[in-house]
N, C-alpha and C positions, 0 to 999 in steps of 0.2 A: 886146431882146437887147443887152450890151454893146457897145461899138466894136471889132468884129474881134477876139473874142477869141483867141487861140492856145493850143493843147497843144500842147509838147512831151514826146517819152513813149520812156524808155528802155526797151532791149530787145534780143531777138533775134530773127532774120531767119533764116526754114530755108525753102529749096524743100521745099513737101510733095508728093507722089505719092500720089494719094489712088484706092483700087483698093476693089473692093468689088459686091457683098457678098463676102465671105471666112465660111467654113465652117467650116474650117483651116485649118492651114498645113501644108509641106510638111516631109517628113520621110524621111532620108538612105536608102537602099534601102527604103523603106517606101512610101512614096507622094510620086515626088519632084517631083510636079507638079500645080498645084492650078489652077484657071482662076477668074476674074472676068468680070462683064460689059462692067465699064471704069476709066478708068482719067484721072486730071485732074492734071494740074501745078497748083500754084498757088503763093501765098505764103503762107508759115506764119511761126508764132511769134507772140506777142504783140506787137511791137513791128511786125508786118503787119498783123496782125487789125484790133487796135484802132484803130490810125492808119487806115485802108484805111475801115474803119464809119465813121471820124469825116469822112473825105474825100467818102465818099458822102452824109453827111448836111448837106455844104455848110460841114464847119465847117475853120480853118486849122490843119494841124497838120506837124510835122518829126520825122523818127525818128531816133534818134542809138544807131546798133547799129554790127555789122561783119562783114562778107564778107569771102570769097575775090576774088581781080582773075583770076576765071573768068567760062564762059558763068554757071553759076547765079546770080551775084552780079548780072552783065548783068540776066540775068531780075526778078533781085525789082527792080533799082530801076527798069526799065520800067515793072512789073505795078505799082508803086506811083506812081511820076509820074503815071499813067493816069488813076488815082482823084482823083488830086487834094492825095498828099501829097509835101512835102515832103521829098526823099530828100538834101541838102546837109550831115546829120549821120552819114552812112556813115561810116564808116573801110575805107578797103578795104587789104586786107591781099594782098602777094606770098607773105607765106609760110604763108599759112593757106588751106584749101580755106571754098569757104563751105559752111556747115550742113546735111542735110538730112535729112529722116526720110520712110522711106513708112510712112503710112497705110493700116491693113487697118478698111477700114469693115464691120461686119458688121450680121447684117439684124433686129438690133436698134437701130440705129443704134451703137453703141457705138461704140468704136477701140480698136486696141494698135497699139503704135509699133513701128519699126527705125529708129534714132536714130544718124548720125554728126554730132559738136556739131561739131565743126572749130574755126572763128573763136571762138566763144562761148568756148572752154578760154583763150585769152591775150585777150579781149576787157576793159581795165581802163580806170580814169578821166582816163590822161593819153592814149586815144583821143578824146577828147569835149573839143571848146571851147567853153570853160565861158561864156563870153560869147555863145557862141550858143545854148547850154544854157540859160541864166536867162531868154532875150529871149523869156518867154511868161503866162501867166496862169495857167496850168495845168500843172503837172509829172509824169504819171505813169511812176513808175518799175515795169516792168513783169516779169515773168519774175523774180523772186528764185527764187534755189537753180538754178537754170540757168547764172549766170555767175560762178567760184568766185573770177575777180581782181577780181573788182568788189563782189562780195555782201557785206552786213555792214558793216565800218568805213568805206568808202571809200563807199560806196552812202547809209551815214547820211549820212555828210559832204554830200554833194551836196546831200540833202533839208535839213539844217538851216539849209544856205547858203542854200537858194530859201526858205526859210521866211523866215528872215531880210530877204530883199529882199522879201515881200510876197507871195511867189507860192503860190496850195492848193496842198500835195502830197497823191500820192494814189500808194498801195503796193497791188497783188496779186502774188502769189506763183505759182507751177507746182514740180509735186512734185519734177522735176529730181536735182538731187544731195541735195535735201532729203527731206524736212522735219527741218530744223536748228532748232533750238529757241533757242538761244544769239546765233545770228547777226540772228533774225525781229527780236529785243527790246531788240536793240543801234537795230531800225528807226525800232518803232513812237511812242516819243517825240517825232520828227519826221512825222508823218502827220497831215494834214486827216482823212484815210480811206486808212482800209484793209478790202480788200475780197476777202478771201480766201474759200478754197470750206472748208465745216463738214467733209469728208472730210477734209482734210488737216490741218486744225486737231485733228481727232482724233488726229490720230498724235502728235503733240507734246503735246496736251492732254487726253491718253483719259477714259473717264470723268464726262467735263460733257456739262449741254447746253448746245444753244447760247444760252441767256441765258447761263449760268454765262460760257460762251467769251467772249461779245462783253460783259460786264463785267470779266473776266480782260483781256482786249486794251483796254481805256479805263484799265482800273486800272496797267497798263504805260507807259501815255504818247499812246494812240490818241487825237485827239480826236473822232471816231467811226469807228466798228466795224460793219458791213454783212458779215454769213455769207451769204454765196453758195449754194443748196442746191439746187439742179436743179428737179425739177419741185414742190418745195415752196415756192420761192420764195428769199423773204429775211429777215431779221432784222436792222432796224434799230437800233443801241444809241447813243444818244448821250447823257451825264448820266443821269436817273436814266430818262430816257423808253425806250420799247420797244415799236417797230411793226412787225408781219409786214404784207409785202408779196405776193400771191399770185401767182405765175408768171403769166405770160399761154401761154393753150393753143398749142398749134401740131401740125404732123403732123410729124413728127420723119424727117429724110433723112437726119441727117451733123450728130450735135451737134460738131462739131471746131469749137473757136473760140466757141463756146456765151459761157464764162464772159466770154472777152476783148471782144465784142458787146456782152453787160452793162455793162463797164467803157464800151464807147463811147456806147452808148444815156445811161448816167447823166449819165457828164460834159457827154455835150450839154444834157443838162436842165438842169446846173447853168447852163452857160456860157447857158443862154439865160433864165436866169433864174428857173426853175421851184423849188417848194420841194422838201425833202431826200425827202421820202414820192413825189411826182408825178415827179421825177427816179430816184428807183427805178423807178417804175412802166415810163416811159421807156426805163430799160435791160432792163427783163423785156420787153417788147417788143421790142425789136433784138436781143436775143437769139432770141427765136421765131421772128423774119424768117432770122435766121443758120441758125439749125437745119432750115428747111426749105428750104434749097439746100447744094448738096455745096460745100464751101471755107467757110475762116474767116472770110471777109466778106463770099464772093460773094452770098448773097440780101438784104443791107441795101438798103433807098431812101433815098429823103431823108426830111431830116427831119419834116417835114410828117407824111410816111405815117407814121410810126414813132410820133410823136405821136398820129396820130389812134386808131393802133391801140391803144395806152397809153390812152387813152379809153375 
């Protein structure tokens, strides 16, 4: 394994309220009252998830989002210090509430959201010091179409600069205010990887499949292209090469945070040296361990176990 590598991994930060199973939902003189068995705080968004997995698996990492300077803000950088990451690239904001969304888990595991973004609407790049920004090996810029001041020109800018100094970048995206097509492509020129889900890549790219996709995304400037696909796995595209990756099984509680687990399982792999094929593998395993516990990163271990299980 390197010397101490470091991610840092932009993003957003939402207290989620994670309730469930949900059957329905309620509705005004109809049925205005619906019960669950329970009910979990935790921290959400990718810029939780992923850092939160990568802290459990022993490795260094700093988030560089922004909160409210309320109790929820308190909360996420507790629940993160905890783990093990790095919370010194907050921006904590007086005039912005921070984030949250409940989560209605239903008993398919599924989710639908109630989404207040708060901080994330004026969340831009002269919150973030870009000197503390660069100081890592790893750069994943996380949540595009979620932060509208930041997304596209200003978000390229960032990755080209870490490119420039030496540093992988690495882009996924969430449906958010997207899938913006115009904004994605302004990205992916500046990308080691990018590692989007094939749903949402259909909306902007209908029609392909995912070869077509993850050559379409190299052909734009990707220097590789990983389709995210749920329980099919992955598709690796880089040059002319093309490797599907098979999910690793699991029993399925609460895929919330599924995809952003991926992204942390990988980049462990990378950071510890494994190849491009066995570092997917890696991330389809932390993602299995995420999906069978309720929260974005509460069932990850360390690395070890996540590897073995990759095995």
């Amino acid at each position: 394994m390197p010397t101490s590598p470091r991610i840092n991994c932009i993003g957003i930060l939402v207290v989620d309220a994670l309730s469930g199973p949900i059957c329905e939902y309620p509705a005004p003189k109809v049925r205005t009252q619906v019960n669950t068995q329970t009910i979990r705080f935790a921290p959400g968004g990718g810029a939780a998830n992923t850092p939160a997995a990568l802290g459990r698996m022993g490795l260094s990492t700093t988030v560089f989002s922004k909160v409210g300077a309320d109790l929820n803000g308190d909360f996420l950088a507790r629940e993160l210090s905890g783990v093990g990451v790095d919370t010194s690239g907050i921006c904590v904001s007086a005039d912005d509430t921070t984030p949250f969304t409940f989560v209605g888990i239903h008993d398919t595991g599924d989710r639908t959201f109630i989404h207040t973004p708060g901080a994330n609407l004026t969340f831009t790049a002269d919150d973030i010091d870009r000197e503390a920004l660069f100081a890592c090996d790893f750069l994943l810029y996380q949540d595009f179409w979620v932060k509208p001041a930041i997304d596209g020109a200003p978000a390229a800018e960032l990755l080209a600069e870490a490119r420039r100094r030496g540093i992988v970048t690495l882009l996924d995206e969430c449906w958010g205010l997207g899938p913006n097509r115009e904004s994605f492509e302004l990205m992916l020129p500046h990308c080691d990887y990018v590692l989007p889900s094939i749903d949402d890549m259909a909306a902007i790219y209908p029609g392909l499949s995912a070869e077509d996709t993850a050559g379409l995304l190299l052909s734009l400037g990707a220097k590789t292209a990983i389709l995210k696909m749920g329980a099919e796995g992955c598709l690796i595209a880089r040059g002319d090469e093309r490797i599907r990756v098979a999910a690793v099984e699991a029993d399925v509680v609460d895929t919330t945070g599924a995809g952003d687990c991926w992204d942390a399982g990988f980049i462990a792999g990378l950071a510890h040296g494994e190849d491009l094929e066995t570092a997917a593998r890696i991330g389809s395993a932390c993602a299995a361990f995420c999906i069978e516990a309720v929260g974005g990163a509460a069932g990850v271990p360390n690395y070890t176990t996540v590897r073995a299980r990759a095995a």
